[in-house]
C-alpha angles and dihedrals in degrees: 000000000000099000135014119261121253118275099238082073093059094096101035133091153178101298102248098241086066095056089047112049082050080063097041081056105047080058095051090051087056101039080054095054095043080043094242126143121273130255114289100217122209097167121095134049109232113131122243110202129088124274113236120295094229087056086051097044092056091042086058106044101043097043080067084060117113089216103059110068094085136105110271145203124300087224103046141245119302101245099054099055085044089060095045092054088043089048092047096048098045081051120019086040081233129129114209114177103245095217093061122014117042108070111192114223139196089254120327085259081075095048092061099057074046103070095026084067096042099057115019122093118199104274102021121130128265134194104215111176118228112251091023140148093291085229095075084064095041100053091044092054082052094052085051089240123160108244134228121187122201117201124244113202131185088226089062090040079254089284117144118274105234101177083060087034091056088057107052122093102265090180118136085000107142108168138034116187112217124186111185124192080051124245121217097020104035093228096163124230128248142186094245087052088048093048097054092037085059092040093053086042095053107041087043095047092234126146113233116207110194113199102209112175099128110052102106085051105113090331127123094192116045122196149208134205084214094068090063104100113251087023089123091071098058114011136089120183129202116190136155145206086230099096109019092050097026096248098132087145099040079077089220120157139133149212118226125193153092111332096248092049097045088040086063083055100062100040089073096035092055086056083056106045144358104236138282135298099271090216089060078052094047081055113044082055083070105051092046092065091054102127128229091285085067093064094031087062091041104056092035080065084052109042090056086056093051096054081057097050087056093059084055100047083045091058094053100051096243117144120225148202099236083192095068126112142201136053094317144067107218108199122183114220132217127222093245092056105139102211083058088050082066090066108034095178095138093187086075125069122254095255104050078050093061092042089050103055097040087055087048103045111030100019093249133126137203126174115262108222102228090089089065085060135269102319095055093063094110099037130081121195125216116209115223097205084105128116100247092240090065091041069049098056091035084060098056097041085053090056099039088067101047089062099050088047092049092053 
């Protein structure tokens, strides 16, 4: 390399998904050529099923048109912030003035390098829950922060611990990044967890960033952070139309919050883009006016999958929470499992042993929990973003293999 990479990379690497789906791959080559089946992958979370045909008819027909080609605004089009504060006020029970404090992004994921730029100094202070999204740590990395992880236990619903929290030295902290409801681990959101979460934000002059992406996911009453009175002040949200209307790929997603803090935002999004295909905006406005079928349908697809990816958690031997929600199943693992005896690497946790063997045995993969930090070393998480036939066929490998090793 002719020169060194900047400083601010040293602690960030190729997300793990990334380096993992190149080895599930390599598998699959080989499997081809032995004529065996491909990988079953239960990793990641990236829905299967197909967005709203209303979404795809517009997406086909504007993107004919001759006037829409063109760069377009930072901020969005009209109509589609129109549709988000309309979305937002039918759901979440919250009113956001479109012209000024919604802010539409290229995916929420975007939106969280975003704010970690707009508002982190090198050296400030950052709140990164443990287990939590990897990208909270990543982007703060990138900001140069200083980061400060809280710790997030099933014996506490993986709910901060404010007491712990109260203690700490808060001082020159400037974000804390919230996701509720809770990947990896599908802890739900409520309004008393809200309340204390704006009440800590607010008497400690924090900014509070909740990821909500999930909360439509096998939940009959989504919720926003936004709706807690006072949450203004202090709150920013990031959601997205990847999960709740199946558009991973459209790359939609969107920050919600007071003006000024939603206008430092974009001071730094409008340095990185110049603004989405209009045609991708025509048609997020219509899938945001799906109605509560849409969801109904939705999460009846998912709960059936749900009832699958518990057969599998049961044959491994892997205890959950049956009042999670969201697009995974989180299950926490012992030390005498007998599919982490196969692979006996202690060096490894007791979830990425689990993973591992089942990779290695049966051709399926779930996801091991230490990437999600330190207190997911003994879970491992299933994505139900799977046809039920395949949740189907991982079931049967799995316990394949717990009867040949029983034997």
């Amino acid at each position: 390399m002719i020169i060194e990479p900047a400083r601010r990379t040293n602690h960030v690497q190729e997300y793990y998904f990334s380096r993992k789906l190149k080895e599930i791959a390599a598998i699959n080559r080989s499997n081809l050529a032995a004529g065996l089946p491909s990988v079953i992958n239960l990793g990641i979370g990236a829905p299967d099923g197909m967005p709203p045909e209303a979404a795809i008819e517009t997406l086909t027909v504007s993107a004919r048109r001759p006037d829409v080609h063109a760069y377009q605004s930072y901020v969005g089009i009209e109509e589609l912030r129109s549709a988000m504060a309309a979305w937002y006020r039918h759901y979440y029970g919250v009113t956001l003035d479109p012209s000024c404090e919604i802010q539409p992004l290229v995916g929420s994921k975007e939106g969280i390098l975003l704010t970690a730029l707009a508002f982190v100094n090198p050296g400030d202070g950052v709140l990164v829950p443990d287990p939590g999204y990897p990208a909270y740590t990543s982007a703060s990395h990138l900001a140069e922060a200083r980061i400060l992880n809280y710790d997030l236990v099933e014996a506490n619903r993986w709910q901060p611990d404010f007491e712990a929290l109260e203690k700490e030295d808060l001082s020159g902290v400037k974000i804390m990044w919230v996701n509720y409801p809770h990947m990896p681990t599908g802890a739900p959101a409520s309004p008393e967890l809200f309340a204390r979460i704006v009440d800590f934000a607010r008497r400690h002059g924090i900014l509070v960033v909740n990821d909500n992406p999930y909360s439509f996911i096998l939940n009959d009453h989504p919720l926003s952070i936004l709706s807690i009175p006072g949450a203004k002040d202090c709150c920013l949200e990031l959601n997205s139309l990847s999960k709740a209307h199946n558009m991973s790929g459209w790359r939609m997603g969107m920050l919600l919050g007071d003006r000024d803090l939603v206008a430092q935002v974009l001071k730094v999004k409008s340095q990185m883009d110049s603004g989405m295909f209009k045609p991708l905006q025509l048609a997020a406005v219509e899938a945001l006016a799906q109605d509560e079928t849409w969801f109904r349908q939705l999460n009846e697809g998912y709960a059936r999958r749900r009832v699958l990816a518990e057969k599998i958690f049961h044959t491994l031997g892997a205890s959950f929470d049956p009042a999670s929600t969201g697009l995974f199943l989180w299950g926490r693992i012992d030390a005498d499992n007998p599919f982490a005896v196969l692979t006996p690497d202690e060096s490894k946790s007791l979830g990425e042993r689990v993973s591992d063997t089942v990779l290695r045995e049966t051709d399926v993969f779930i996801t091991p929990g230490f990437i999600f930090g330190k207190n997911g070393r003994s879970y491992v998480r299933i994505s139900l973003c799977a046809r039920e036939e395949v949740l189907e066929t991982a079931a049967q490998r799995i316990s394949s293999l717990l009867k040949q090793s029983s034997k």
